[in-house]
Backbone and ligand atoms as CSV (ligand in chain L), in Angstrom:
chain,resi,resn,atom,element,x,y,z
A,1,UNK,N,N,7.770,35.813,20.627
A,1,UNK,CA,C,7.626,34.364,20.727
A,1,UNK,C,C,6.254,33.921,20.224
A,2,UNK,N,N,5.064,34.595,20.694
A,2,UNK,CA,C,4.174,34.276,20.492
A,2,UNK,C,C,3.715,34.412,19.130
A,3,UNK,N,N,4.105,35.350,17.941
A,3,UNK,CA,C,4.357,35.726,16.405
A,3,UNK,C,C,5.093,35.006,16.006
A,4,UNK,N,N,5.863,33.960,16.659
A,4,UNK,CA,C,6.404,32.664,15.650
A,4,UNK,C,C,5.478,31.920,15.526
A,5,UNK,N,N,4.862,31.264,16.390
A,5,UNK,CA,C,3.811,30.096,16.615
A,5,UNK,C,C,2.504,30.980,15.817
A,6,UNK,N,N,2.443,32.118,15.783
A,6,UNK,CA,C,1.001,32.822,15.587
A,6,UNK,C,C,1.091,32.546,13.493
A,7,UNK,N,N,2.267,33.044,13.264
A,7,UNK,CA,C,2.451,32.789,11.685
A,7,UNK,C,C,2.199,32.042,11.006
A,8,UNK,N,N,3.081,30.641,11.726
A,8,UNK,CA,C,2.593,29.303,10.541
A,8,UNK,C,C,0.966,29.064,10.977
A,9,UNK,N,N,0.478,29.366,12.009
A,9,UNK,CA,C,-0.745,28.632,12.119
A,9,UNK,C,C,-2.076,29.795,11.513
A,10,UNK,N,N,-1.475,30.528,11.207
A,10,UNK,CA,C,-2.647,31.429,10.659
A,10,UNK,C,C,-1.853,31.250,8.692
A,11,UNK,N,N,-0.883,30.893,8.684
A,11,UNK,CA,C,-0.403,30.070,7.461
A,11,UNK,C,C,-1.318,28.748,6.978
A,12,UNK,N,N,-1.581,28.245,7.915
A,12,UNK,CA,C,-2.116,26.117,7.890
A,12,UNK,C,C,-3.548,26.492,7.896
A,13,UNK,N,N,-3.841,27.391,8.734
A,13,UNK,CA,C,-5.181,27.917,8.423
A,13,UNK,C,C,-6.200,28.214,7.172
A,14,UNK,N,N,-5.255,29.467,6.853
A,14,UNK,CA,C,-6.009,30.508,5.793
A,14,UNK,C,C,-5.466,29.444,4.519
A,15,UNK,N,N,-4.309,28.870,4.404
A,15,UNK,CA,C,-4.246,28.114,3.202
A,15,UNK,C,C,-3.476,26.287,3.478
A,16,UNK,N,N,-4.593,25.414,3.654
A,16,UNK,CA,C,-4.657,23.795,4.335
A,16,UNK,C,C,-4.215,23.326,3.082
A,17,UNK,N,N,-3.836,22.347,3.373
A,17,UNK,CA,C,-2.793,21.493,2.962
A,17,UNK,C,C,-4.138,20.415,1.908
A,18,UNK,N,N,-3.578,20.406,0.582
A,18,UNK,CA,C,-4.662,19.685,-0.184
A,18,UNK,C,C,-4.880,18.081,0.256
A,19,UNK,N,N,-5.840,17.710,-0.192
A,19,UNK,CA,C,-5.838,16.203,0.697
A,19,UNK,C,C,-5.321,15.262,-0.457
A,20,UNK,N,N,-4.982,14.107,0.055
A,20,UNK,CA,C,-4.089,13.543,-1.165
A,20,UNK,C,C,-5.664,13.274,-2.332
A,21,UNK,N,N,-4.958,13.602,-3.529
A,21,UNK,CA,C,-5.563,13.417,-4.716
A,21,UNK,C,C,-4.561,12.997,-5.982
A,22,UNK,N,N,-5.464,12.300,-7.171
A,22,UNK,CA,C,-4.539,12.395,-8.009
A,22,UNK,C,C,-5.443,12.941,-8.911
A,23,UNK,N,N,-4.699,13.032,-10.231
A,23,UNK,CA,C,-4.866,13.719,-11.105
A,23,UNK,C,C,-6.153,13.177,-11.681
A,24,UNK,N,N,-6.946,14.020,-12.297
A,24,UNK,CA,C,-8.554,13.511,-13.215
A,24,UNK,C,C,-8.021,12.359,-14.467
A,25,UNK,N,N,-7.323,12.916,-15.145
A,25,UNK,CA,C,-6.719,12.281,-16.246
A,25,UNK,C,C,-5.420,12.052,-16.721
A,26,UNK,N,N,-4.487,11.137,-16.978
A,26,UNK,CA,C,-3.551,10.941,-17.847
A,26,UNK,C,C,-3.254,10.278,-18.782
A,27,UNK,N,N,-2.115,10.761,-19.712
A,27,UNK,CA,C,-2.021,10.004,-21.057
A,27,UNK,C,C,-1.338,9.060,-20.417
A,28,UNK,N,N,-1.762,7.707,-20.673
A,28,UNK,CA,C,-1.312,6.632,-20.806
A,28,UNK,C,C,-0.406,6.076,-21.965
A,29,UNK,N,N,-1.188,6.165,-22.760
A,29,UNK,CA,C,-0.622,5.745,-23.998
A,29,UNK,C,C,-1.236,5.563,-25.374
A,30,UNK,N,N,-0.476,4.866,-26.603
A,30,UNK,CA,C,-1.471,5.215,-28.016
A,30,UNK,C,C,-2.378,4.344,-28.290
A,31,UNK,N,N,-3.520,4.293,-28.799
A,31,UNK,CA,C,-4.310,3.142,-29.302
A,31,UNK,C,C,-3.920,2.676,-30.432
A,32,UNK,N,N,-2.536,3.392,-31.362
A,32,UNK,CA,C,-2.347,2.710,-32.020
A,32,UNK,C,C,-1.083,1.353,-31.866
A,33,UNK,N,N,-0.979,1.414,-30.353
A,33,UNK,CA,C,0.215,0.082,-29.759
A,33,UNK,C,C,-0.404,-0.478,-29.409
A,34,UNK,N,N,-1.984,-0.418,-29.664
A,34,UNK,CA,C,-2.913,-2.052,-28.750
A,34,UNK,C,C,-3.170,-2.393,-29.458
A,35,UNK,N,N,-3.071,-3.661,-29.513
A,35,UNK,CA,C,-3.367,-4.648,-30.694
A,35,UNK,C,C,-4.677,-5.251,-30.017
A,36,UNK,N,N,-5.748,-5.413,-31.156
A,36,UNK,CA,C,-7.184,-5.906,-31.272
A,36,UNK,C,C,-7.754,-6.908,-30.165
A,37,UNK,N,N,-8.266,-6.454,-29.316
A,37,UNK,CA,C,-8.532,-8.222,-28.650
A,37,UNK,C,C,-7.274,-8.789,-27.608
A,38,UNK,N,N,-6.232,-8.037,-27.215
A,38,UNK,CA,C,-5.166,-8.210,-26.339
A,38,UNK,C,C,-4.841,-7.497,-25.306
A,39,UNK,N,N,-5.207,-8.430,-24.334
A,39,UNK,CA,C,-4.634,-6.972,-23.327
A,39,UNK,C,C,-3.347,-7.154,-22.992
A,40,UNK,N,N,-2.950,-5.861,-22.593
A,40,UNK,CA,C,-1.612,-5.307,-22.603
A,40,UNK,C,C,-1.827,-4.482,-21.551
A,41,UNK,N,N,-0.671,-4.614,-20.773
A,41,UNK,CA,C,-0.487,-3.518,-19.203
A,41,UNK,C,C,0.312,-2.227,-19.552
A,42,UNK,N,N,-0.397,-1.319,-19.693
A,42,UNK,CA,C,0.161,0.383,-19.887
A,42,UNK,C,C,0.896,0.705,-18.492
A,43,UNK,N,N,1.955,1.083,-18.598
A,43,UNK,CA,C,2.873,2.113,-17.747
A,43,UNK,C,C,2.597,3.689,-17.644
A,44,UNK,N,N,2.301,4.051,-16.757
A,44,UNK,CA,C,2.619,5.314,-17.436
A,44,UNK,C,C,2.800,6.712,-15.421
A,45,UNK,N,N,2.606,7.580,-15.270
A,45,UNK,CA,C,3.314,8.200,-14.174
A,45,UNK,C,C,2.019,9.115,-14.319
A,46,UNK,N,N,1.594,9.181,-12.436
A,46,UNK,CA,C,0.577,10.049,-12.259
A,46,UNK,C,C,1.122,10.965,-11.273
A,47,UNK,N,N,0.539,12.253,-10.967
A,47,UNK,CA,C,1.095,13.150,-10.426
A,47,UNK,C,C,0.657,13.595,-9.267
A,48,UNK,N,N,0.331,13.021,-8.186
A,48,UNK,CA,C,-0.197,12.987,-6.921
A,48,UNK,C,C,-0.028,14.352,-6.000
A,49,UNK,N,N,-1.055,15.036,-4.798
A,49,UNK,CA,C,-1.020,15.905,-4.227
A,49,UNK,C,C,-0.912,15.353,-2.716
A,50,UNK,N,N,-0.311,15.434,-1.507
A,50,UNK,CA,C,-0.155,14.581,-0.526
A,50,UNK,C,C,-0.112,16.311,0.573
A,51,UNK,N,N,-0.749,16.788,1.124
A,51,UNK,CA,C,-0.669,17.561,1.645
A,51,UNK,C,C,-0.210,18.979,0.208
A,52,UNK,N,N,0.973,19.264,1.068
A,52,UNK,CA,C,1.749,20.093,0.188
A,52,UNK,C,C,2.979,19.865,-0.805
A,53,UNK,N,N,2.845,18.446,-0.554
A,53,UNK,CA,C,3.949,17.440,-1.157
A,53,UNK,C,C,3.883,17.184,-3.234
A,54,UNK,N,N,3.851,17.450,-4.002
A,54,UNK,CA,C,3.795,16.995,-5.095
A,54,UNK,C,C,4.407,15.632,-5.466
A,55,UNK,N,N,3.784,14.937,-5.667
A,55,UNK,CA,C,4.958,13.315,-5.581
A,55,UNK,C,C,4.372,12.671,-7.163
A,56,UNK,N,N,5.403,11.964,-8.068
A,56,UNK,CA,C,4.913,11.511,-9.084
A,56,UNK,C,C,5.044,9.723,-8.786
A,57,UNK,N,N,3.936,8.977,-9.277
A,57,UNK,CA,C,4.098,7.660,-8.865
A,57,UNK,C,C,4.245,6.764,-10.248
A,58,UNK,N,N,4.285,5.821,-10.271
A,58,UNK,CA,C,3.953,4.762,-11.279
A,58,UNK,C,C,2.635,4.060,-11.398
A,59,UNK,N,N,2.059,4.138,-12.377
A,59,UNK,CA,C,1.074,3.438,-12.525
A,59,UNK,C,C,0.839,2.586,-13.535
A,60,UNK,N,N,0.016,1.257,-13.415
A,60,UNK,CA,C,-0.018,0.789,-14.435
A,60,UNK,C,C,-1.574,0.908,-14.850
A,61,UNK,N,N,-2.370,-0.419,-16.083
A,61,UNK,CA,C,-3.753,-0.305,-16.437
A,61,UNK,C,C,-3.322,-1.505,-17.062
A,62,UNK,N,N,-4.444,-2.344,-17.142
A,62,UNK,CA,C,-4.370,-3.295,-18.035
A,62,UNK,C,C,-5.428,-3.357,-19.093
A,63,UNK,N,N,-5.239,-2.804,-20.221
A,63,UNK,CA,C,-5.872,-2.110,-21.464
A,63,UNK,C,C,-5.953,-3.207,-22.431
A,64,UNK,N,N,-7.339,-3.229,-22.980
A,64,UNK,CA,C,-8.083,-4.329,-24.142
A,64,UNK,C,C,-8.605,-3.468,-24.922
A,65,UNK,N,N,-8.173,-3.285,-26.397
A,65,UNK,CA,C,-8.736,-2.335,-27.349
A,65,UNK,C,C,-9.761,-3.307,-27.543
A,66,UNK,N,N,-10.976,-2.535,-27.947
A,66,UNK,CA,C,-12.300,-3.687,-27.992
A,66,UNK,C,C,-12.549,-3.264,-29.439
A,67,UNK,N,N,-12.150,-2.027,-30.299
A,67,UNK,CA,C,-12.333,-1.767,-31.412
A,67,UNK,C,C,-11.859,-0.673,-31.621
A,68,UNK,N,N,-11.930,0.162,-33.124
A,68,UNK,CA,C,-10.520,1.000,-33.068
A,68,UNK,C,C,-10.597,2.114,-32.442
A,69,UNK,N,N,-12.415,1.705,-32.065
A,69,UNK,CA,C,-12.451,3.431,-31.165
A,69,UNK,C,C,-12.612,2.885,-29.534
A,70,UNK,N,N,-12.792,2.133,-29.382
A,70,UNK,CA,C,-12.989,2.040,-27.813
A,70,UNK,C,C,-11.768,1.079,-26.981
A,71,UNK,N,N,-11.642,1.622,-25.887
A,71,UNK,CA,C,-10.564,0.845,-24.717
A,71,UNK,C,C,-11.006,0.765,-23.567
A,72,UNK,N,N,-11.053,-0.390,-23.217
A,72,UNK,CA,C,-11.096,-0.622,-21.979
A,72,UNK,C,C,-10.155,-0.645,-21.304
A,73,UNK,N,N,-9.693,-0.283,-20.020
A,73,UNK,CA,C,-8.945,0.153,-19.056
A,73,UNK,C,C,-9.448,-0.870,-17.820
A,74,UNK,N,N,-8.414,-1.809,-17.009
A,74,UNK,CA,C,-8.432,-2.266,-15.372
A,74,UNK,C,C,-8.007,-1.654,-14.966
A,75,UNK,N,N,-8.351,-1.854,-13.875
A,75,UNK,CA,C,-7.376,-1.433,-12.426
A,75,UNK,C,C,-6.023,-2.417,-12.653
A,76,UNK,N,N,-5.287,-2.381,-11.568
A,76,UNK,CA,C,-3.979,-3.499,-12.085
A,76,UNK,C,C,-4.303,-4.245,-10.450
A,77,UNK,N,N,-5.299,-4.002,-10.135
A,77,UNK,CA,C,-5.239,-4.656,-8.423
A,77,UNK,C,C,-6.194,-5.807,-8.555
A,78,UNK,N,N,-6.213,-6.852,-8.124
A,78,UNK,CA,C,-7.061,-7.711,-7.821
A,78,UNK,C,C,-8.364,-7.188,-6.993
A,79,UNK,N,N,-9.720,-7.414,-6.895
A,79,UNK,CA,C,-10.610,-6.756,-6.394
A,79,UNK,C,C,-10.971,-7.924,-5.205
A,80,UNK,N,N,-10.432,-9.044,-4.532
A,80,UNK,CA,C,-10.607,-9.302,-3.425
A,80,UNK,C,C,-9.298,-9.002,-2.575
A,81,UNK,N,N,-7.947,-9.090,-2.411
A,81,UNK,CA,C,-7.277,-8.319,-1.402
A,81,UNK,C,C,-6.260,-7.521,-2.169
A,82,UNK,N,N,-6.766,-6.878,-3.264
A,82,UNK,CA,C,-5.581,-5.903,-2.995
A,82,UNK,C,C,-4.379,-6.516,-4.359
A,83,UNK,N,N,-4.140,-7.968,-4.494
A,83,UNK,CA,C,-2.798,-8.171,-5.369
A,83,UNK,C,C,-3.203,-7.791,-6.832
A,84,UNK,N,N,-1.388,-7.962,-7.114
A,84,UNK,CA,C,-1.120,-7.893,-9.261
A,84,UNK,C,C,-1.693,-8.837,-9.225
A,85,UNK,N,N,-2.438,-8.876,-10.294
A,85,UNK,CA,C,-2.884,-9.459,-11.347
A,85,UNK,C,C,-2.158,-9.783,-12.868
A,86,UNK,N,N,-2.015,-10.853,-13.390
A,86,UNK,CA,C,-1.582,-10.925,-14.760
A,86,UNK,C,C,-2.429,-11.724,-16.059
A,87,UNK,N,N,-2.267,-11.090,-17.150
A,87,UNK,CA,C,-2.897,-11.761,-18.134
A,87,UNK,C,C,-2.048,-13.223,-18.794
A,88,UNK,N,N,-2.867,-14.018,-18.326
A,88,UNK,CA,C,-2.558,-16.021,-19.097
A,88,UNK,C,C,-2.948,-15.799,-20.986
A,89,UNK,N,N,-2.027,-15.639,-21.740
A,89,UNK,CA,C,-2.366,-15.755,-22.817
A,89,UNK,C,C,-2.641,-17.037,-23.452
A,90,UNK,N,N,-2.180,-18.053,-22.600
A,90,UNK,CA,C,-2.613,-19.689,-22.855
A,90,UNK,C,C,-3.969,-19.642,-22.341
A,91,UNK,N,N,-4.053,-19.702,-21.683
A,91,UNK,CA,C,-5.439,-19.498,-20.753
A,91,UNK,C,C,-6.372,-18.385,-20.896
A,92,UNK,N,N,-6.297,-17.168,-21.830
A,92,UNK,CA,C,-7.170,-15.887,-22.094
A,92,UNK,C,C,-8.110,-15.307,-21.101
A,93,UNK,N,N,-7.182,-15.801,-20.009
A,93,UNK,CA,C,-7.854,-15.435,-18.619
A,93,UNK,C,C,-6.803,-14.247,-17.823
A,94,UNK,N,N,-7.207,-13.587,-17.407
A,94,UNK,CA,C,-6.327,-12.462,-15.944
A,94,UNK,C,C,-6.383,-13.194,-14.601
A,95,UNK,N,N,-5.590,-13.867,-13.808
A,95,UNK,CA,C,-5.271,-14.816,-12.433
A,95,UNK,C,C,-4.078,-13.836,-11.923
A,96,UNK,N,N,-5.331,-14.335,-10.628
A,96,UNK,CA,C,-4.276,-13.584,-9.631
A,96,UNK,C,C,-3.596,-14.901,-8.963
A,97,UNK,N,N,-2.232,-14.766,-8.191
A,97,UNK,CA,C,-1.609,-15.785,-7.979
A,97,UNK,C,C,-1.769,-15.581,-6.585
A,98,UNK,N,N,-2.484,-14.651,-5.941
A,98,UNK,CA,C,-2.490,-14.250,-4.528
A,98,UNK,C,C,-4.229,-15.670,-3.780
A,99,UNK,N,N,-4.942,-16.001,-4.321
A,99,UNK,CA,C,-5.815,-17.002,-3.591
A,99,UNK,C,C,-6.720,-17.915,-4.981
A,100,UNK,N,N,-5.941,-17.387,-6.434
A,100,UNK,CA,C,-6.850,-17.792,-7.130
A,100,UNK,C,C,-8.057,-17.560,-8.138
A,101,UNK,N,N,-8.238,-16.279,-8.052
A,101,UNK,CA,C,-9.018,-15.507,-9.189
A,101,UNK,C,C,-9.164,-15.651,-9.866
A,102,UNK,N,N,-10.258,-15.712,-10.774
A,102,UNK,CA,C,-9.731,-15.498,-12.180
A,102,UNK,C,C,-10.677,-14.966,-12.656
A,103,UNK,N,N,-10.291,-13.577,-13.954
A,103,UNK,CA,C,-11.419,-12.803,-14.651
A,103,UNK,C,C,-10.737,-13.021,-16.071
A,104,UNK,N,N,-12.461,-13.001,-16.718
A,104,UNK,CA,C,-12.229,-13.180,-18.032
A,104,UNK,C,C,-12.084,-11.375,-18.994
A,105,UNK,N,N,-11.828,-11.966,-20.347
A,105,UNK,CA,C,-11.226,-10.545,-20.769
A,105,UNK,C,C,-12.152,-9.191,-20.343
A,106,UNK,N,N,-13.364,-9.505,-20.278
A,106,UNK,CA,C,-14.164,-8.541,-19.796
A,106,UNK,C,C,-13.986,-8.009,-18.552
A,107,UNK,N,N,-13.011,-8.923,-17.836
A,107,UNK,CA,C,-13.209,-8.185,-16.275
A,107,UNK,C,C,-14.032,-8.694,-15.391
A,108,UNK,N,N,-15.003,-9.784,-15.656
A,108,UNK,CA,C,-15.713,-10.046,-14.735
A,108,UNK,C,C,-15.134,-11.803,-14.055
A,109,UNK,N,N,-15.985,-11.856,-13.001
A,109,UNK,CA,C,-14.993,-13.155,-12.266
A,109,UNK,C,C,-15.425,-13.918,-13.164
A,110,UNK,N,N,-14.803,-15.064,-13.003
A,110,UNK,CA,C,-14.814,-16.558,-13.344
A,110,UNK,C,C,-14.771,-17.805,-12.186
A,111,UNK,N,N,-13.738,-17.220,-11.297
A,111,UNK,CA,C,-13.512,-18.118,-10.300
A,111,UNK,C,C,-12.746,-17.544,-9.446
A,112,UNK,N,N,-12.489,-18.076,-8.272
A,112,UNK,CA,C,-11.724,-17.553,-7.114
A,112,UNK,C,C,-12.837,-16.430,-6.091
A,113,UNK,N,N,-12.050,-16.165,-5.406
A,113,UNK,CA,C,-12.692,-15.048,-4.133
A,113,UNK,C,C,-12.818,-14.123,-4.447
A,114,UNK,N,N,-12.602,-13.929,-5.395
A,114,UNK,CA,C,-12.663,-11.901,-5.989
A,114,UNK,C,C,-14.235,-11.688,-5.544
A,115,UNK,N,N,-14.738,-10.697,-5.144
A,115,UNK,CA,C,-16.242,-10.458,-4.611
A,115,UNK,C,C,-16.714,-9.715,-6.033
A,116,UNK,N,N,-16.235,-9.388,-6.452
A,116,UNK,CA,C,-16.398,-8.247,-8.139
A,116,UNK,C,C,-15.878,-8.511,-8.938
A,117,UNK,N,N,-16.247,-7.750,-10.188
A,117,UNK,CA,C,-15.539,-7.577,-11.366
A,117,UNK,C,C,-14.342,-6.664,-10.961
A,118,UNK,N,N,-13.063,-6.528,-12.137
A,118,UNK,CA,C,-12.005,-6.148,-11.988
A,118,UNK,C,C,-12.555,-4.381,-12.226
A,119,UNK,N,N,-11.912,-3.680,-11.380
A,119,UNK,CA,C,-12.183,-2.241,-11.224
A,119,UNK,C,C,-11.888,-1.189,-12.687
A,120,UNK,N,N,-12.672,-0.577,-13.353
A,120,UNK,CA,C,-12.269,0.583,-14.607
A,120,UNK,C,C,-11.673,1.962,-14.328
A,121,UNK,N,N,-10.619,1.951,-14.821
A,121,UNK,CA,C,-10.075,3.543,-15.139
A,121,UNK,C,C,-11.425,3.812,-16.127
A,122,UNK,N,N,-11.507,5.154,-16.170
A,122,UNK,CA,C,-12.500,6.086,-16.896
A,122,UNK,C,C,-11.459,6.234,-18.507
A,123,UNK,N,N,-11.903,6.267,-19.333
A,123,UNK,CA,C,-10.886,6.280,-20.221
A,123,UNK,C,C,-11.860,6.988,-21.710
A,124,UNK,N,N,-10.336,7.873,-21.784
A,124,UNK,CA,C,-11.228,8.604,-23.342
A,124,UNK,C,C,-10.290,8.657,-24.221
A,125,UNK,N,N,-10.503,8.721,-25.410
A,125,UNK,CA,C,-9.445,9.107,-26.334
A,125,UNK,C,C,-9.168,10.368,-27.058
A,126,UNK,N,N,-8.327,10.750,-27.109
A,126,UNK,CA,C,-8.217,12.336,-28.529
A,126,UNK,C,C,-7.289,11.632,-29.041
A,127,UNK,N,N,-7.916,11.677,-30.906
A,127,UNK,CA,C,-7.023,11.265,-31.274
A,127,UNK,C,C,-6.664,9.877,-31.145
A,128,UNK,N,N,-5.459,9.758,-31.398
A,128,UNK,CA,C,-4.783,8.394,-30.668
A,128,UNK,C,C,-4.398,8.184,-29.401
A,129,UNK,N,N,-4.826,8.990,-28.307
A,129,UNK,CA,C,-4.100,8.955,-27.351
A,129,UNK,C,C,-5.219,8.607,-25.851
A,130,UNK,N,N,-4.817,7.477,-25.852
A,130,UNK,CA,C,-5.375,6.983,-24.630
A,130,UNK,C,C,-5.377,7.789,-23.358
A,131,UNK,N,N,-6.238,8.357,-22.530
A,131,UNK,CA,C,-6.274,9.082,-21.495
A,131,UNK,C,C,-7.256,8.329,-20.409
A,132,UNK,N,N,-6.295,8.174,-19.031
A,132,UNK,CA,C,-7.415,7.639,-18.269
A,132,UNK,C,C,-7.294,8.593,-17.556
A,133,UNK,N,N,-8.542,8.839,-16.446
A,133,UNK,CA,C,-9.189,9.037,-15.560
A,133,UNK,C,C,-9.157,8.384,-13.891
A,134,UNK,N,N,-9.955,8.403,-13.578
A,134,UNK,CA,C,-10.336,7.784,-11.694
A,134,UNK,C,C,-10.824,6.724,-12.706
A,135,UNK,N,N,-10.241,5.745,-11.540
A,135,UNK,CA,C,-10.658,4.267,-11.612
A,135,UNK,C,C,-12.590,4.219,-10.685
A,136,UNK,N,N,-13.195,3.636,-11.478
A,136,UNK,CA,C,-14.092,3.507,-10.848
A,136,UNK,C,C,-14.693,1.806,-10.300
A,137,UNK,N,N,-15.074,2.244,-9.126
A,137,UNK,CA,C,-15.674,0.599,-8.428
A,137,UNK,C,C,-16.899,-0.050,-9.231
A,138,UNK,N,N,-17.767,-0.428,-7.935
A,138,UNK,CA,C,-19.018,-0.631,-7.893
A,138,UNK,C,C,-19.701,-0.010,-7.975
A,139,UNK,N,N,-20.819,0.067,-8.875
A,139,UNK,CA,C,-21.638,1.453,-9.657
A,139,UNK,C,C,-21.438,2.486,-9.855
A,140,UNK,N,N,-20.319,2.474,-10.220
A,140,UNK,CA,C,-19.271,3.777,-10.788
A,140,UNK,C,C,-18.819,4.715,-9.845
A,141,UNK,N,N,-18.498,4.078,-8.960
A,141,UNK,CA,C,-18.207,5.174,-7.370
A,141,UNK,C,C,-16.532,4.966,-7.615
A,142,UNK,N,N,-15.618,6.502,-7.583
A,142,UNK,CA,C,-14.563,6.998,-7.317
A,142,UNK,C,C,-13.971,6.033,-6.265
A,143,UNK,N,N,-12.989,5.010,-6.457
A,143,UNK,CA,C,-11.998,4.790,-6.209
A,143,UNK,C,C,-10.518,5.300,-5.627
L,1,LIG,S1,S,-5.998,-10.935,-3.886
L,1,LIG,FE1,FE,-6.519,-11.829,-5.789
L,1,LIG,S2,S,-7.450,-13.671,-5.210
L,1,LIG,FE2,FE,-6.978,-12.780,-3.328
């Protein structure tokens, strides 16, 4: 009896359960589908660790090629509570419909309660291929 209970816990022990993480980097998508000066919300599936659980999620980014070599990457969350965000192409503004926000293409506020600028995926390219990273906050602190 006591070698049932003794197993898994010298199991949970010697090898613990990873803490949820996600992945450093994924391909998002090509820099050659962003068009100049537009942002556009990338789809793409990250591969999460939840204990011992492997779980794949959805993610999005809201991506502004700034030139043919560089991309900028958002978060897709509003940075005062939490909501989507969408890009006003009448308006060349990102509003959130949750209290009022609003950031300009750069990401930074304009108006509303947002306390910050809109949050960055880390983002590199090979090639054509857009790869993000951890989203980073306020002075580049892991998200
Ligand atoms: S969550 Fe965006 S303005 Fe409040």
């Amino acid at each position: 009896m006591g070698l049932a209970f003794a197993v898994p816990a010298a199991i949970y022990l010697c090898f613990p359960p990873r803490s949820r993480k996600t992945p450093d980097w994924v391909q998002a998508g090509d820099l050659t589908q962003l068009d100049l000066g537009q942002p556009q919300q990338l789809t793409f599936r990250r591969t999460g660790t939840d204990g011992w659980k492997i779980a794949a999620e959805k993610a999005t980014a809201w991506c502004v090629k700034t030139s043919d070599r560089d991309v900028i990457a958002f978060s897709p969350w509003c940075t005062h509570l939490g909501c989507a965000y969408h890009w006003d192409e009448q308006k060349k503004q990102f509003l959130c419909p949750c209290h009022g926000s609003v950031f300009g293409i750069d990401g930074k506020v304009l108006a509303g309660p947002a306390p910050r600028s809109l949050d960055r995926y880390e983002v590199k390219l090979e090639n054509n291929a857009v790869w993000l990273g951890p989203v980073r906050g306020p002075g580049g602190t892991a998200l």
